[in-house]
C-alpha positions, 0 to 999 in steps of 0.5 A: 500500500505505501508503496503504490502511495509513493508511485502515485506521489512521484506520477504526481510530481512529474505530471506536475513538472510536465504540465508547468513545463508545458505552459511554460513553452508559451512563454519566453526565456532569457539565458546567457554568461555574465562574465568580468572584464577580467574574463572570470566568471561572476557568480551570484550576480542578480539578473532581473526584469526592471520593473518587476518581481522577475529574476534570478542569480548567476551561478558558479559559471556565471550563467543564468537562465529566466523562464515564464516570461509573457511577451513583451518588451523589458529592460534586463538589469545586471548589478551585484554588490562590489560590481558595476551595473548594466541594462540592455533592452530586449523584445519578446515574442511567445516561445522565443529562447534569447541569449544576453551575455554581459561583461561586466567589471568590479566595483571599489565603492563602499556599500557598508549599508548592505546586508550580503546575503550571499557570497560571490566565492563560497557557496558554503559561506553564507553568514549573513542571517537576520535569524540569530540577532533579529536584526539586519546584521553583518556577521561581523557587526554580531557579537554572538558566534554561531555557525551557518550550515548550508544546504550546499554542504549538505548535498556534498556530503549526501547528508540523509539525516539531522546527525550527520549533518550537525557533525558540521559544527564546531563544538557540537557532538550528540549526546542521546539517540532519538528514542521516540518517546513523548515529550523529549524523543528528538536526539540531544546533542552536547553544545558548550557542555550543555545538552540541547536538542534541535527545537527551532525552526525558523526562528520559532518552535519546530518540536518533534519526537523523532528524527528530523529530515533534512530535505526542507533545510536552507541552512542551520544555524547553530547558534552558541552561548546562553540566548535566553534575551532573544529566544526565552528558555522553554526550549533552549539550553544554556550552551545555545540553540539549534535553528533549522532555516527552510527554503523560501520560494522564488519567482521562477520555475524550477526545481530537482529530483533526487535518488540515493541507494547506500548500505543497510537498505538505504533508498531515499527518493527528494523532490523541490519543486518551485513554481509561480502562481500567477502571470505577475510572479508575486505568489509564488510557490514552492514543496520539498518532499522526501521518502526515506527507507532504511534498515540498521546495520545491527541485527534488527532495526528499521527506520522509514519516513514521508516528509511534506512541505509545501510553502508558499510566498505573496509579495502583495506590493512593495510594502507587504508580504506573506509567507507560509510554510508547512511541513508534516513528517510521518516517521516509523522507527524502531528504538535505537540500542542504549544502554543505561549504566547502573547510576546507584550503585559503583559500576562493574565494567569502566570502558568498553573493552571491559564490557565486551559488547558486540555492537551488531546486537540491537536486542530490540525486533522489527515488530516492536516498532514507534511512530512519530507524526509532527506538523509545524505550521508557521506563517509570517507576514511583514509590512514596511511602514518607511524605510526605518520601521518594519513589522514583522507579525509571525504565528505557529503551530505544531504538533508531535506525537508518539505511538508505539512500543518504547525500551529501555535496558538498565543495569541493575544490582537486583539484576545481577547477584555477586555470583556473576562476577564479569559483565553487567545484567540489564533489564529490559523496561517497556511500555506503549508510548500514547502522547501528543504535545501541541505548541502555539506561538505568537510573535510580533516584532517591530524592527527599526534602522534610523538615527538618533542625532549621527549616531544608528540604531537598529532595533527590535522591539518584540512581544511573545506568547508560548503555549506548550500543552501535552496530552500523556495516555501512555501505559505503564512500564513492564518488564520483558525479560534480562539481557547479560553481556560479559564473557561468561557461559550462558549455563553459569548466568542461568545458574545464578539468575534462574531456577535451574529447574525452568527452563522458560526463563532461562537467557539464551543469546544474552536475552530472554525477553520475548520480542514478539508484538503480541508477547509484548501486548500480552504483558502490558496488558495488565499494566495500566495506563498513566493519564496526564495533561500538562499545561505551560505559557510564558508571556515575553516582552523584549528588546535589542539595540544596536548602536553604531558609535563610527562605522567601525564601533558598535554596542549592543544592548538588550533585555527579555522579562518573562512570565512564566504560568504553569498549570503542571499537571491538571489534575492537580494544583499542588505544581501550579506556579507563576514566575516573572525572570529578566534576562539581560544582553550586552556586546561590544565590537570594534572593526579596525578593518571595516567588514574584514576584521572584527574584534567582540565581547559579549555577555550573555544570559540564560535562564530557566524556570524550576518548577516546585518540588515536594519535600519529604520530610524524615517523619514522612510528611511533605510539603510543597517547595518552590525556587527562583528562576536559574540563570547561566551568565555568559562572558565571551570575547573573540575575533571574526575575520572576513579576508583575502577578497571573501576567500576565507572566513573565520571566528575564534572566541574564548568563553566562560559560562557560568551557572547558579542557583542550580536546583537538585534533590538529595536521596536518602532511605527516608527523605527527599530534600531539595537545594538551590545552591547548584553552581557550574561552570563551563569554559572553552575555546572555539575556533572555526574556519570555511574558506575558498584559497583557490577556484574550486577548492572549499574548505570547512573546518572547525575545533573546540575545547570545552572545560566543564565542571560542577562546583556546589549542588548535588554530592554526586556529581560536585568536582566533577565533569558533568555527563552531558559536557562531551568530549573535550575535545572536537574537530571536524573537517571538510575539503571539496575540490571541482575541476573548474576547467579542462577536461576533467571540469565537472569532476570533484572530491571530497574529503574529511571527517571527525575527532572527538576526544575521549568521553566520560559518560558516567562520572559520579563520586560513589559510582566511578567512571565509565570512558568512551574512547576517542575516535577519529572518522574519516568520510570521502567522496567523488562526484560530477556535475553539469548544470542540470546533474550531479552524480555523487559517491559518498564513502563514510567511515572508511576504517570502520571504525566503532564508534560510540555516544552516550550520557549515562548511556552506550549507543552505538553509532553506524559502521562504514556505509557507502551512498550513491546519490543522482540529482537532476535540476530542472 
């Protein structure tokens, strides 16, 4: 049936590109080279109909194609920052194909009042963004660092899933496998020490319980430090945040299709299509789509996904616009293979050669599978009073939700007797995930650029309501069985766990779960079902100023205040409480070399909420207790560089976070008291570089060093790492060379990988250490492209080197797979 669904898509899309196409022979096209007097090509330079909405970029090559024009008479117009303009007028009869090639020269005039949004020599630079700041700046003017993803990258790297596309940034490293489960079931990932997931898109709330699929993706931004003033703190982390930026449509048809095979079963099938809607170009719209099978590649495991995302743009005049943008993804997967190491008690194995696990084994079955549909539906409209206010007014809604059967495997002290003197015995916990989570957002900003005296300021001044509600039906969990890995005899280790006499029990494999779907149901029939309903809003009111002293001096300085109302759980009053935080922002950034050197300092705050928390008394009697909201403060100074005629780019920076007021619950046998007396302080230094030293080469690369420790708070962890800081160490790296001529122009390779340093996943006082060794992954690639296709082979992993995450937990990640990936532009 899904299979006929998906050729039924496909005939779907193609009789749409068919039919589009035909109106469009109708039609006129201009195409041709724009080329400087230098005889070098001049890439992403804008070629437009003057007078109207209609137009379109060179690429690498300099040339440039516009299609659906309506006949008629038109001025072509040529301009590009740091070039030279030029016009020339055609005439245009229906179905005629002209060409117009331009020569044109560079350009020294200053044009400091212009926000690039492009790059002329990268196509993996662009990191001009209004995104991060929520004003219109250079990233040389934001003090704030952060790290742009491009979709050009991505498409290098035959880059299927959110993870591999992450490994990109510099000081990011996942922490947690997406488990599925409601509310939290999207992976975690460590950013400056702090776990954070990926729960923003384009700017606003974009929650799911899954896998997020990469298809709709213009670029990512990571976006580093406590962001609290601009972003609140319902879904961030005080290491930063991770914002996904969709595709916008254009005013011209086109679009590509794509297949890519690989290893473990991979077969993933894209589609963009961009179209106008109407003869003047103003509405114009555009979907991104995407089926996605995939087997794992240990013993059991699956994954498959259909992703849709129509958008849709209206340019109603040139002081109104509106853009909508949906995305609906169904994805079905089993869990991904953790194990949680025992957290009470001191640990039996320290590292993974003492564990002795054989990551092939999932202990998991294709029958016991979880599905999570999620929605996001977002629309923005944004109005132009003058040339110093604009309004920005932007609404979403989303929805994820969780079905199906989720595990987990603990280690236990009750599951192991002393007699078992080697490996660990995990058991197995289940239950049937049944959860929504709905979220509404409510933005309005207004954003100005004007002068007060000689001095600029550009400001946002923005309102924000946050509305976060969950609906929990789950069952409860069960046990389904005990799992042992370690180097004894499966006789011995049923000696000591079972009765010898019943043999039913007994662990065969290293497993006596019974992973059939109806042995699951039958046991967690009798388990009940948990009922919850959770209700969360937070009211914000905000504003960030830039204020340029000289072309070359700026400073920043921004406030958020929020108030925090929860009703918790609905059933209850007993966690009911309101909140009111400020959260402040301030940087300062010194240019000596306007828009090629900048120097920057900031200071940033993070903030969170702690909700109320029931202290047991020795005597057994409890009563409510409540806190004042956590806040992380962040100093940080640097440099970002934009030198050698764009050719490299690149930001270092040393930062010091530190966090107070931590809240944490102490354990005994009789009573559970909490504290608000946690402090933590993570440093680092980051540096990160994406250049283009000669045509056709790129380069990406980053590295990091994080210093992470606990200094008051819970005695568990106090003067340690905490878990969730990663390893110390990162770097990444990817180079990408293409023939720009000759005979072997169109060919290219890639090349590149990624080091992480050893990791502590559990690191407690009482419980002992457990180390996940350092690897270093290396990827290559090799690849050719015209204009209209590119065939890509993608090798990654090429040692086959095992290679693991966790956080209190193992997860294996993926051995060398192979992908092969056709593209074809129209």
């Amino acid at each position: 049936m899904k299979l006929k669904f998906t050729i039924s898509f496909l005939s779907f899309c193609f009789a749409l590109m068919t039919s589009v196409s035909a109106l469009a022979q109708e039609k006129a096209t201009i195409k041709g080279q724009i080329s400087l007097t230098n005889n070098q090509a001049a890439d992403n330079v804008s070629v437009t109909l003057k007078g109207t909405k209609i137009g379109t970029s060179t690429d690498a090559n300099g040339f440039y194609e516009i299609k659906n024009i309506k006949p008629g008479n038109y001025v072509i117009k040529v301009s590009g920052i740091g070039y030279s303009s030029k016009e020339k007028s055609v005439s245009l009869n229906g179905g005629d194909s002209i060409i117009e090639d331009f020569r044109i020269s560079e350009n020294s005039q200053e044009l400091n009042e212009i926000v690039v949004n492009g790059n002329r020599k990268n196509p993996l630079a662009r990191k001009e963004t209004q995104q991060v700041s929520r004003l219109p700046l250079k990233n040389l003017e934001n003090p704030q660092v952060y790290t742009t993803i491009t979709a050009e990258l991505l498409k290098e790297q035959v880059v299927t899933n959110l993870d591999d596309a992450l490994k990109n940034a510099p000081g990011l490293t996942p922490l947690w496998a997406s488990t599925g489960r409601g509310g939290d079931g999207a992976g975690y990932f460590s950013l400056r020490g702090f776990a954070v997931q990926p729960t923003m898109t384009n700017g606003l709330p974009g929650l799911t319980n899954g896998g997020l699929d990469p298809a709709n993706i213009d670029k990512i931004e990571v976006i580093k430090g406590p962001s609290g003033t601009l972003f609140g703190s319902s879904l961030i982390s005080y290491g930063g945040l991770i914002n996904l930026t969709t595709k916008k449509p254009y005013d011209h048809f086109g679009g590509e299709v794509s297949y890519t095979a690989g290893s473990n079963g991979l077969n993933r099938v894209t589609a963009d299509v961009n179209t106008p809607v109407d003869e003047e170009h103003r509405i114009n719209f555009r979907v991104n789509t995407a089926y996605h099978t995939e087997n794992s590649f240990q013993d059991a495991g699956f994954k498959k996904s259909f992703f849709f995302a129509p958008s849709l743009s209206y340019q109603v005049n040139d002081k109104l616009s509106f853009f909508i943008n949906t995305e609906f993804m169904n994805n079905k997967q089993t869990n991904a293979t953790m194990l949680f190491l025992d957290r009470a008690a001191p640990l039996r194995v320290h590292n993974m050669d003492e564990l002795g696990y054989d990551n092939k084994r999932s202990y998991t079955s294709n029958e016991l599978a979880i599905e999570t549909p999620s929605y996001n539906l977002q629309g923005q409209m944004m109005y132009k009073f003058n040339d110093q206010w604009t309004s920005q007014t932007v609404v979403s809604r989303g929805s994820s939700s969780s079905n199906g059967y989720y595990s987990y495997l603990y280690e236990g002290t009750q599951y192991a007797p002393a007699e078992i003197s080697e490996g660990i015995v995990l058991g197995r916990s289940m239950n049937y995930q049944n959860s929504t989570t709905l979220t509404t957002d409510i933005q309005q900003n207004f954003i100005g650029d004007f002068k007060i005296g000689s001095l600029r300021n550009r400001l946002v001044v923005g309102l924000d309501y946050f509305n976060r509600g969950m609906v929990d039906n789950s069952s409860n969990y069960v046990r389904n069985g005990n799992i042992y890995i370690g180097n004894l005899d499966v006789a011995t280790v049923n000696q000591y766990l079972y009765n010898i006499t019943d043999p039913t029990k007994y662990i065969t494999n290293g497993d006596n779960g019974n992973l059939t779907k109806a042995g699951t149901d039958a046991l967690i029939a009798s388990a009940g079902i948990s009922m919850n309903k959770t209700k969360q809003e937070v009211y914000s009111a905000y504003f960030s100023d830039v204020i340029n002293f000289t072309p070359a001096l700026s400073a920043m300085a921004s406030l958020r205040v929020d108030r925090f109302v929860t009703a918790g759980d609905l059933s209850t009053n007993a966690d009911d409480f309101n909140q009111t935080a400020f959260s402040p922002k301030f940087g300062i950034v010194y240019q000596p070399i306007i828009d090629k050197v900048s120097l920057f300092a900031n200071y940033m705050d993070g903030f969170a909420n702690s909700a109320p928390v029931t202290e047991i008394l020795g005597d057994g009697t409890t009563r409510p207790r409540t806190f004042k909201p956590e806040h992380a403060n962040q100093f940080e100074i640097g440099t970002k560089l934009n030198v050698f005629k764009d050719k490299l780019y690149a930001t270092l920076s040393y930062y010091d976070i530190q966090v107070k007021d931590q809240v944490y619950v102490v354990y005994t046998a009789t009573s559970q008291t909490p504290y608000q007396d946690g402090a933590q302080r993570n440093k680092g230094f980051e540096a990160e570089f994406v250049a283009n030293p000669i045509d056709g080469l790129n380069i990406v690369a980053g590295y990091s060093y994080v210093d992470a420790v606990l200094n008051a708070g819970d005695p568990s962890f106090v003067g340690r790492r905490p878990e969730s800081s990663g390893p110390r160490n990162l770097a990444n790296l990817w180079a990408s060379y293409k023939f720009p001529e000759g005979d072997l122009k169109g060919f290219g390779l890639g090349f590149g990988g990624n080091y992480a340093d050893k990791n502590l996943i559990m690191n407690r006082n009482g419980v002992g250490q457990f180390t996940i060794p350092s690897y270093t992954v290396l990827n290559s690639s090799i690849f050719y492209g015209t204009e209209k296709y590119t065939l890509t082979l993608k090798l990654d992993n090429i040692a086959n080197v095992d290679t693991y995450d966790g956080w209190s937990t193992i997860h294996p990640r993926n051995m060398r797979t192979v992908a092969a990936n056709f593209s074809y532009r129209f």
